[in-house]
C-alpha positions as MATLAB code, in Angstrom:
seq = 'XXXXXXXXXXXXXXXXXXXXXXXXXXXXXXXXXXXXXXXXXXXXXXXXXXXXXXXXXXXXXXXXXXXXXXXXXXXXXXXXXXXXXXXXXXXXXXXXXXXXXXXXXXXXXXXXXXXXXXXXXXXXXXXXXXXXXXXXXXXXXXXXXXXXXXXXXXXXXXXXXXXXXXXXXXXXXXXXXXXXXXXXXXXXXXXXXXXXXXXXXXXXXXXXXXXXXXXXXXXXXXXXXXXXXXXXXXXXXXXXXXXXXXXXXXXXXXXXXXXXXXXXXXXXXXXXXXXXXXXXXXXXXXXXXXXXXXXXXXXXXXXXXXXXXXXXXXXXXXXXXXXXXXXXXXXXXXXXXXXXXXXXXXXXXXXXXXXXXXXXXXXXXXXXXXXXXXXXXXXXXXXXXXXXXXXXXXXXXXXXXXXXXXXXXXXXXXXXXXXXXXXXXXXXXXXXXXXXXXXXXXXXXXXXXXXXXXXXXXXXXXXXXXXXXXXXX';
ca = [
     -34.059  -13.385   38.836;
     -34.709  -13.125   35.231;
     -32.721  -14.901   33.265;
     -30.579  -12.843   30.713;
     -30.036  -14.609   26.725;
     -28.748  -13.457   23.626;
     -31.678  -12.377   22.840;
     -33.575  -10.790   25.554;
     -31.290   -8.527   27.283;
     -31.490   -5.191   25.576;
     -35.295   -5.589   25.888;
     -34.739   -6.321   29.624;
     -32.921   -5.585   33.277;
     -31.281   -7.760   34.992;
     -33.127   -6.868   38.417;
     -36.789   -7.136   36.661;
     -38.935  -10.260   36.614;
     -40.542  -11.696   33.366;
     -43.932  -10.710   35.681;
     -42.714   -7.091   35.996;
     -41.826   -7.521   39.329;
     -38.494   -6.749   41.430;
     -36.410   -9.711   41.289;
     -33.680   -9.544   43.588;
     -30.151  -10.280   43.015;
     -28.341  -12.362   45.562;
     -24.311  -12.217   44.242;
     -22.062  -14.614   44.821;
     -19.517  -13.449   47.412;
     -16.099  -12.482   45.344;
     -13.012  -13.556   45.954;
      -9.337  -12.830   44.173;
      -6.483  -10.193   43.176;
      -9.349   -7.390   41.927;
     -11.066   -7.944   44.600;
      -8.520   -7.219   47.182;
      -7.683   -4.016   45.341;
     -10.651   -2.760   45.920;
     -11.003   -3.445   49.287;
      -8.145   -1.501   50.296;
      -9.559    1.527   48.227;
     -12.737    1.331   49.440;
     -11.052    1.179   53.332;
      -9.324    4.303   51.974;
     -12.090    6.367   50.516;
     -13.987    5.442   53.832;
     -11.683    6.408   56.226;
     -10.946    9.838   54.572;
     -15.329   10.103   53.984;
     -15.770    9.526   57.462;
     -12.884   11.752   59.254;
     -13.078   14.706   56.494;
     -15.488   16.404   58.435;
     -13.725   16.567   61.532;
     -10.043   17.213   60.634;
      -9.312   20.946   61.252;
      -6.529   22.933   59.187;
      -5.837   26.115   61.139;
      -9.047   25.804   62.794;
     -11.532   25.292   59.470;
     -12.756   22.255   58.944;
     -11.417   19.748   56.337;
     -14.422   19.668   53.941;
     -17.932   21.331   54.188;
     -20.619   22.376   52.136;
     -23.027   24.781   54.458;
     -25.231   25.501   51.231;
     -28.060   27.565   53.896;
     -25.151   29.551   55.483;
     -22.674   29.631   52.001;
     -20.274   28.728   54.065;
     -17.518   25.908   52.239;
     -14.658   24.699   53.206;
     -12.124   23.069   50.687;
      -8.771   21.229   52.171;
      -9.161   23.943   54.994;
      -9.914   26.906   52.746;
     -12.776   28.780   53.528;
     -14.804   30.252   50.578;
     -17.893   32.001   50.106;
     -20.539   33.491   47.805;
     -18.021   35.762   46.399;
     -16.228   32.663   45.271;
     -18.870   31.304   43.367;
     -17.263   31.613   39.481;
     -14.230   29.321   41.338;
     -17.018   26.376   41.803;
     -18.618   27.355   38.721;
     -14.949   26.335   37.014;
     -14.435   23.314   39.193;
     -17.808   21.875   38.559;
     -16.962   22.458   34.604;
     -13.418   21.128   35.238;
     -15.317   17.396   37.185;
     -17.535   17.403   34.496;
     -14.873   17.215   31.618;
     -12.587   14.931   33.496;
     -15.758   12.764   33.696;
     -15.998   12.788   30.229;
     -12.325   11.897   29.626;
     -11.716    9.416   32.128;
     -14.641    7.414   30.765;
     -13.919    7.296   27.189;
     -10.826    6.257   28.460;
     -12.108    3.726   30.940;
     -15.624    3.561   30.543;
     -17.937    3.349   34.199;
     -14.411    2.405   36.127;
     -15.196    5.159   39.042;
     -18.568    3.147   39.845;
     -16.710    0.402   40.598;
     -14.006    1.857   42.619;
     -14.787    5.125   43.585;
     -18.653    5.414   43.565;
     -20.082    6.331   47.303;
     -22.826    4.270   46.283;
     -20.772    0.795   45.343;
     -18.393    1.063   48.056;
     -20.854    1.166   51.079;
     -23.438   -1.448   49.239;
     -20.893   -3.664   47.998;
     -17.860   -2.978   51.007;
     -20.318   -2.110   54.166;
     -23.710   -3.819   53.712;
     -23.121   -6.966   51.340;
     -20.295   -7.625   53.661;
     -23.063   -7.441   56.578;
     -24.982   -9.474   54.424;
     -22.747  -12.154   53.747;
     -21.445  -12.674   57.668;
     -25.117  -13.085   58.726;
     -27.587  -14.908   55.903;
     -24.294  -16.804   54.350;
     -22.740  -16.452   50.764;
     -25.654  -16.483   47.379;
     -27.106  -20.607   48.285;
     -28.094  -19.588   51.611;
     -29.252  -16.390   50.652;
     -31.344  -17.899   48.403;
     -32.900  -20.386   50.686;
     -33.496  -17.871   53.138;
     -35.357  -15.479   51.131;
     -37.663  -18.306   49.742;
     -38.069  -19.395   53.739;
     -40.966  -18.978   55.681;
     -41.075  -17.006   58.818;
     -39.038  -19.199   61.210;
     -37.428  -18.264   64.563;
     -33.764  -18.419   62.302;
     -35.238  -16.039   59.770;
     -36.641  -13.923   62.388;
     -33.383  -13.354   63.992;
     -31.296  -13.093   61.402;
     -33.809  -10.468   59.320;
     -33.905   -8.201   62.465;
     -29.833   -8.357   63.536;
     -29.703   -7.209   59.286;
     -31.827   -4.690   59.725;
     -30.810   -3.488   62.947;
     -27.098   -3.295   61.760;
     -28.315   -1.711   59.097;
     -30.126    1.133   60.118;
     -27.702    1.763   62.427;
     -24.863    2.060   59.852;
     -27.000    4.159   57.971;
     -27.941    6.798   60.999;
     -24.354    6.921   61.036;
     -23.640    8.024   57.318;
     -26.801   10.303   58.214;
     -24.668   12.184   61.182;
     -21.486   12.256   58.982;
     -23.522   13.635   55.767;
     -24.803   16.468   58.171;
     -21.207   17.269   59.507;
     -20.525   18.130   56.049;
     -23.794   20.375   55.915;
     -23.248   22.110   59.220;
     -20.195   21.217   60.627;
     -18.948   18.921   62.853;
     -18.451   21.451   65.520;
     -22.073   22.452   65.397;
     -23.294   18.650   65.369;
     -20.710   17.744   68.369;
     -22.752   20.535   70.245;
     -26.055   19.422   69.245;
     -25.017   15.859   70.254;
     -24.450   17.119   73.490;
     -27.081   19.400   74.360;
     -29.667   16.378   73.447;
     -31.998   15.191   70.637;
     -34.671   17.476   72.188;
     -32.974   20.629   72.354;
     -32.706   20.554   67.984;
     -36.031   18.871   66.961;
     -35.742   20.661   63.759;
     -32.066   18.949   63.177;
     -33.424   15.539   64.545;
     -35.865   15.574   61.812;
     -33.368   15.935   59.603;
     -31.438   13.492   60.634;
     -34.361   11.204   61.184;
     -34.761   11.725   56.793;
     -31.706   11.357   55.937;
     -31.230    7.695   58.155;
     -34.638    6.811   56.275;
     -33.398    7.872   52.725;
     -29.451    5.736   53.378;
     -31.872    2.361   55.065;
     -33.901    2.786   52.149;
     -31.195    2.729   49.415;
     -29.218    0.443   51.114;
     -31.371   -2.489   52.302;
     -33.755   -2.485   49.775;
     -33.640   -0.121   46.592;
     -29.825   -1.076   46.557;
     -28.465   -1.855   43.009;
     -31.287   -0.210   41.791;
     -29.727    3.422   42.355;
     -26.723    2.485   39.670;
     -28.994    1.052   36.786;
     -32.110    3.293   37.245;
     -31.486    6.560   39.111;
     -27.604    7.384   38.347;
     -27.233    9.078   35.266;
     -23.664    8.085   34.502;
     -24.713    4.676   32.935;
     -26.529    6.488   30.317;
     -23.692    9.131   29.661;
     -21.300    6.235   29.127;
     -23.299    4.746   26.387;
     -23.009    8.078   24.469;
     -19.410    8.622   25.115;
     -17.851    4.554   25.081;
     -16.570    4.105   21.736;
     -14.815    0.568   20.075;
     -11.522    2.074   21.897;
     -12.924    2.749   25.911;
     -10.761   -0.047   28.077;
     -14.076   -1.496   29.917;
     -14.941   -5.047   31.611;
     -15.142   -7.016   28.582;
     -15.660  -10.815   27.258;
     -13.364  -12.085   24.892;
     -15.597  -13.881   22.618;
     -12.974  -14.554   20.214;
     -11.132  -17.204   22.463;
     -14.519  -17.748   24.483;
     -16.615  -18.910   21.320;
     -14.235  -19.185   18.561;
     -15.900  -21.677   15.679;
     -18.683  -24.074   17.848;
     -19.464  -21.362   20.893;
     -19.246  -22.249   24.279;
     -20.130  -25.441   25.625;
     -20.185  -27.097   29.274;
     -16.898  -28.779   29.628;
     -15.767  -32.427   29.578;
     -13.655  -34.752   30.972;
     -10.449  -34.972   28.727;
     -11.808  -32.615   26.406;
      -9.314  -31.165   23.704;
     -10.944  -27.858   23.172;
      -8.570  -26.781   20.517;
      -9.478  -29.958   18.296;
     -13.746  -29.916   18.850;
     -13.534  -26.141   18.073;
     -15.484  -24.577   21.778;
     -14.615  -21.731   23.139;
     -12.921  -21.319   26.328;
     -15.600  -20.478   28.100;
     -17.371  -23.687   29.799;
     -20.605  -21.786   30.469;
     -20.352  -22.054   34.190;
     -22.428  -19.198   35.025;
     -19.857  -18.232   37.745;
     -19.616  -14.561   35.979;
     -23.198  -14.241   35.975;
     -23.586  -15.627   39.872;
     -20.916  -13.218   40.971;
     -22.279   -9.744   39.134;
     -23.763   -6.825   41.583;
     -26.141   -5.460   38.871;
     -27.257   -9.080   37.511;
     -25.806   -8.926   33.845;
     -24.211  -11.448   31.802;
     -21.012   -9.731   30.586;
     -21.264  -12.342   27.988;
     -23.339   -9.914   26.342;
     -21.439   -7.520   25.597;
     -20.995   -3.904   27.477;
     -24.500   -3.158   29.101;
     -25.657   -0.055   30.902;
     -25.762   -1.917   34.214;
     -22.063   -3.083   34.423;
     -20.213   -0.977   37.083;
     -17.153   -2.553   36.047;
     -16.380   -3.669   39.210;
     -14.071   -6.453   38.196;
     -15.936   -9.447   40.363;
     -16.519  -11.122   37.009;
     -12.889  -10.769   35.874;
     -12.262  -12.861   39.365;
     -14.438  -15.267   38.716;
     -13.286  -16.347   36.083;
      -9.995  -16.203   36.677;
     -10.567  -18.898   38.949;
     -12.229  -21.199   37.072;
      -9.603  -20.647   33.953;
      -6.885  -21.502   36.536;
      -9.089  -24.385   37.442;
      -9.641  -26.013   34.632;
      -5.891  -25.491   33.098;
      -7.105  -22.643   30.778;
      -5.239  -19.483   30.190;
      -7.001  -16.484   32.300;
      -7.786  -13.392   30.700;
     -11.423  -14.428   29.249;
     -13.135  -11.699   30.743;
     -10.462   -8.622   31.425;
      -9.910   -5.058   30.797;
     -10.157   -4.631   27.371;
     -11.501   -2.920   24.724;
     -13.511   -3.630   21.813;
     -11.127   -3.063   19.118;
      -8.554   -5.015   21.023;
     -10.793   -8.142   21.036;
     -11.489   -8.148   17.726;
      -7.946   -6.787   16.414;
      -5.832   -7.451   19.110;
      -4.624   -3.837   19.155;
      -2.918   -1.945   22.195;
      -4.670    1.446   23.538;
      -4.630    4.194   21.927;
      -4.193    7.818   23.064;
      -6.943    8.856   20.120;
      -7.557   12.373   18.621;
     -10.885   12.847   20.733;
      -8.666   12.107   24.165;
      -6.394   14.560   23.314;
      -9.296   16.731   22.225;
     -10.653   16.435   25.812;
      -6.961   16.636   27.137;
      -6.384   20.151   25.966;
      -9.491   21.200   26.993;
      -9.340   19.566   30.727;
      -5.642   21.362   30.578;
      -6.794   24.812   30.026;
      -9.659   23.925   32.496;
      -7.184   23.494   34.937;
      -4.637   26.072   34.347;
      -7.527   28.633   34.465;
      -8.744   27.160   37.787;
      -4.991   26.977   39.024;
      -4.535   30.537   38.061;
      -8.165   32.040   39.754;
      -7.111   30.575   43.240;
      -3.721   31.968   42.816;
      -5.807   35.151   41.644;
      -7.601   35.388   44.377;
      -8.100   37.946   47.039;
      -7.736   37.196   50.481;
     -10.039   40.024   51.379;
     -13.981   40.003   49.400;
     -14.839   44.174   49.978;
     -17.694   45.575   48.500;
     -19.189   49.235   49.220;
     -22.633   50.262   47.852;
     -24.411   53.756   48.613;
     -27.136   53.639   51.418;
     -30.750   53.313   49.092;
     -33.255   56.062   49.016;
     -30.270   58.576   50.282;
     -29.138   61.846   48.338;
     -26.074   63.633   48.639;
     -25.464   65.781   51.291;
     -23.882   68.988   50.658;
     -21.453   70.350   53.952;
     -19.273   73.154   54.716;
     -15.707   73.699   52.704;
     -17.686   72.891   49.328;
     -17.949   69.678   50.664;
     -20.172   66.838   49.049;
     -20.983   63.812   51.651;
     -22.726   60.473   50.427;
     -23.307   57.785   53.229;
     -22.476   53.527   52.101;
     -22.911   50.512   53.648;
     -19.778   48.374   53.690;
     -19.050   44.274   53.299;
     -15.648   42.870   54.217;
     -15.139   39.181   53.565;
     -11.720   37.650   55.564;
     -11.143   34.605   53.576;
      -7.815   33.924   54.983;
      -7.019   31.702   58.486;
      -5.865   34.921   60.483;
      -7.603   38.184   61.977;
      -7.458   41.125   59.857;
      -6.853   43.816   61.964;
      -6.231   47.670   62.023;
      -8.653   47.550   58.640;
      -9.080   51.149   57.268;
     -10.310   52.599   54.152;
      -8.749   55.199   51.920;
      -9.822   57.472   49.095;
      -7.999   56.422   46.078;
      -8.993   57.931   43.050;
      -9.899   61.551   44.730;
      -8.779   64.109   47.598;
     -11.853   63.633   50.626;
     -12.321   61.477   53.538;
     -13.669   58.311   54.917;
     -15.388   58.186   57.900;
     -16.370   54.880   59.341;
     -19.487   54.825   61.914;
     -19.027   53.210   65.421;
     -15.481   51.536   64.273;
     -12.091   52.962   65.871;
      -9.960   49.838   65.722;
     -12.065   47.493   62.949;
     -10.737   44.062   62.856;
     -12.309   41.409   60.141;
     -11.899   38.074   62.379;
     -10.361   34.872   60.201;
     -13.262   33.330   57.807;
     -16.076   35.893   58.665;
     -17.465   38.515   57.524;
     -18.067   42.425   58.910;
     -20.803   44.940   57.710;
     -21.192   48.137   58.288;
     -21.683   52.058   57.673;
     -18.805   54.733   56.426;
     -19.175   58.369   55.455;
     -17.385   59.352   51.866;
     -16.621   63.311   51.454;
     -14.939   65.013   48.857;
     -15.031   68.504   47.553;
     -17.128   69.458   44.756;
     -14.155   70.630   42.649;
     -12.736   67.407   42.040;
     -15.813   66.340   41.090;
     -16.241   65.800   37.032;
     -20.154   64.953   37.173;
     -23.392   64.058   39.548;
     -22.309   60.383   39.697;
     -18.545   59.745   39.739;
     -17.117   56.588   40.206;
     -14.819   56.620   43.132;
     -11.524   54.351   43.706;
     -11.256   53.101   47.484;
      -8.816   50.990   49.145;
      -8.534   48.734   51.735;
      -5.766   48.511   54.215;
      -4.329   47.012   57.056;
      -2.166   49.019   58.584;
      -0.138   50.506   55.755;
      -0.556   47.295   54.011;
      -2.924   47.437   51.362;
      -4.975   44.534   50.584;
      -8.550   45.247   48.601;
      -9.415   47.532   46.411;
     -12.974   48.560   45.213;
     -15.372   51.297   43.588;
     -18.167   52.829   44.072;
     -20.712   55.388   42.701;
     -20.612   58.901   44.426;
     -23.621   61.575   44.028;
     -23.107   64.889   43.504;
     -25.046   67.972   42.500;
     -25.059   68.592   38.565;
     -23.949   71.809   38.751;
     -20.540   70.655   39.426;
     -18.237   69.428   36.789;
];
């Protein structure tokens, strides 16, 4: 791995060779309090990842995202096309609690929260660690030739690996499809769905890929987030930091000795152990300063803890912090541009909060038949033929559905539908037959009011154009 100075490492990454080539980064297995938190997220976010798609809530699925099919499911709600300017608000709603939460707290969700992180750093490193050992062995296996132990301990890796991975691959899909759907597919055999085994096939390739080799890779080159947080971190954001007031104070850091009064020869409290460095996913040197890279996942804070404790030193070198408290030892600060964001993220929310309360359990939409005209029947009567959409967004059958003119005296006459039920989360098409006399007519294209009802329980309403001839007014 290339090493990382004072000088060097804007100019340079962490994972990239002074050749140009990949160096790869073989971290030192952490251990302490941090740590353990973030194991039992991680176990957390996992569990609820891998049994989303197959908990039911009044027969819908947990969570799924059927983008061919618009079908989505949200905590057991189904919603559909006709729902789309609800996502269009939650996406605008993640996207400013983004932005808050890391000028508050800088790339913390990478470290905790990230998909990414926890299966490299919870799932595969852990993998990693049982079979080739903790960062020495690593090391001397990777520089090993091709012997009967490296043999067998590359292919039980890789094997573990890939099957992990065609795991996540099955999962990821139930969200796509369904778990129902993939249960059945399961079942019936990989030959029965070669268009779905291909699929799955891809998406097993694309998780081995990321995870056994292009690995950290993903958070400093192809996630976006590390750039955004440059842009928004200001002197204020609580991130993994380095005190380098207590570690360098007046002479730096230095290598420590035996009986050494630190306060009296004027080092800092850091002893230049490297352990920080050793320890780091991305292969930084928090030392530095804050760095694209840095997921702040807290194995640094850790570290260093430990060898503080060790050496009779008081921890807190490297901790949650932010600039301004470093340098002026100042608490945080709920600033003018978090509130900013707070307001906005609050009326975000309250107009979200409101459009699901808002909305309608039935989605009904009528539009007139294309290339059809008017036709003109007995009693002065003026007939114009629609095509009909009913959405059931709710968990129950809608039955006993009818329609009713609302706005004018006439009929409705639905084709090939006595009893029309809209079954729970589907959706029913068809064709109805809209009359009304001429004389209550105010023009050749009114706009009609129609309701929908169940029973005597209304529950949509919708318009519609209605032809007539221009003689009429």
């Amino acid at each position: 791995m290339a090493e990382q100075g004072k000088d060097n490492f804007r100019d340079s990454i962490g994972t990239l060779s002074e050749e140009g080539k990949r160096a790869w980064i073989f971290p030192k297995k952490p251990e302490g309090k941090w740590y353990q938190y973030r194991k039992y997220v991680s176990y957390v976010l996992l569990v609820i990842l891998f049994t989303s798609p197959f908990l039911k809530i009044n027969g819908h699925q947990f969570l799924m995202f059927n983008v061919l099919e618009r079908q989505f499911n949200i905590f057991g709600q189904p919603f559909w096309p006709q729902d789309f300017y609800i996502f269009v608000i939650m996406m605008i709603t993640g996207v400013v609690f983004v932005i808050l939460f890391t000028v508050a707290f800088g790339r913390l969700f990478c470290g905790w929260v990230c998909p990414q992180t926890i299966f490299m750093e919870m799932v595969f490193r852990r993998i990693e660690y049982w079979i080739d050992g903790d960062r020495g062995k690593q090391i001397r296996l990777a520089k090993m030739s091709w012997t009967k132990e490296k043999i067998l301990k590359r292919s039980l890796k890789w094997l573990i690996f890939f099957i992990i991975s065609f795991l996540i691959a099955n999962v990821f899909l139930a969200y796509l499809i369904g778990s129902d759907r993939l249960i059945r597919y399961v079942i019936d055999g990989p030959t029965a769905h070669w268009s779905t085994l291909i699929s799955l096939t891809i998406f097993t390739g694309v998780f081995y890929f990321v995870f056994a080799w292009f690995r950290e890779q993903v958070c400093i080159i192809v996630c976006p987030y590390g750039r955004l947080q440059g842009a928004l971190l200001d002197n204020k954001s609580i991130v993994v930091a380095y005190d380098h007031k207590r570690g360098e104070k007046e002479k730096g850091r230095a290598k420590l000795k035996k009986n050494e009064d630190r306060e009296v020869t004027g080092k800092g409290d850091c002893i230049d152990c490297y352990q920080c460095v050793n320890v780091c996913p991305t292969g930084i040197d928090i030392r530095n300063g804050t760095q694209l890279e840095c997921i702040n996942c807290t194995a640094c804070i850790d570290a260093c803890n430990t060898i503080m404790e060790a050496v009779d030193l008081p921890k807190g070198l490297i901790r949650y912090a932010s600039e301004e408290n470093i340098e002026k030892k100042t608490s945080f600060e709920f600033t003018p541009r978090l509130k900013g964001y707070s307001v906005v993220l609050g009326i975000l929310i309250s107009v979200l909060v409101g459009m699901l309360f808002l909305r309608n359990d039935v989605e009904a939409d009528i539009l007139r038949l294309p290339g059809q005209l008017y036709e003109h029947k007995a009693d002065n009567m003026i007939s114009n033929v629609y095509t009909y959409k009913l959405v059931n967004k709710t968990n129950t059958d809608i039955k006993d559905v009818s329609f009713k003119l609302l706005s004018h005296k006439g009929t409705i006459e639905i084709v090939s539908h006595e009893n029309l039920m809209v079954p729970a989360g589907e959706l029913v098409q068809g064709t109805l037959f809209i009359e009304v006399n001429a004389s209550a007519l105010s023009g050749d294209k009114d706009k009609v009011l129609i309701g929908v009802f169940s029973g005597d329980e209304q529950i949509e309403t919708t318009r519609t154009a209605f032809l007539g001839p221009r003689s009429f007014n």
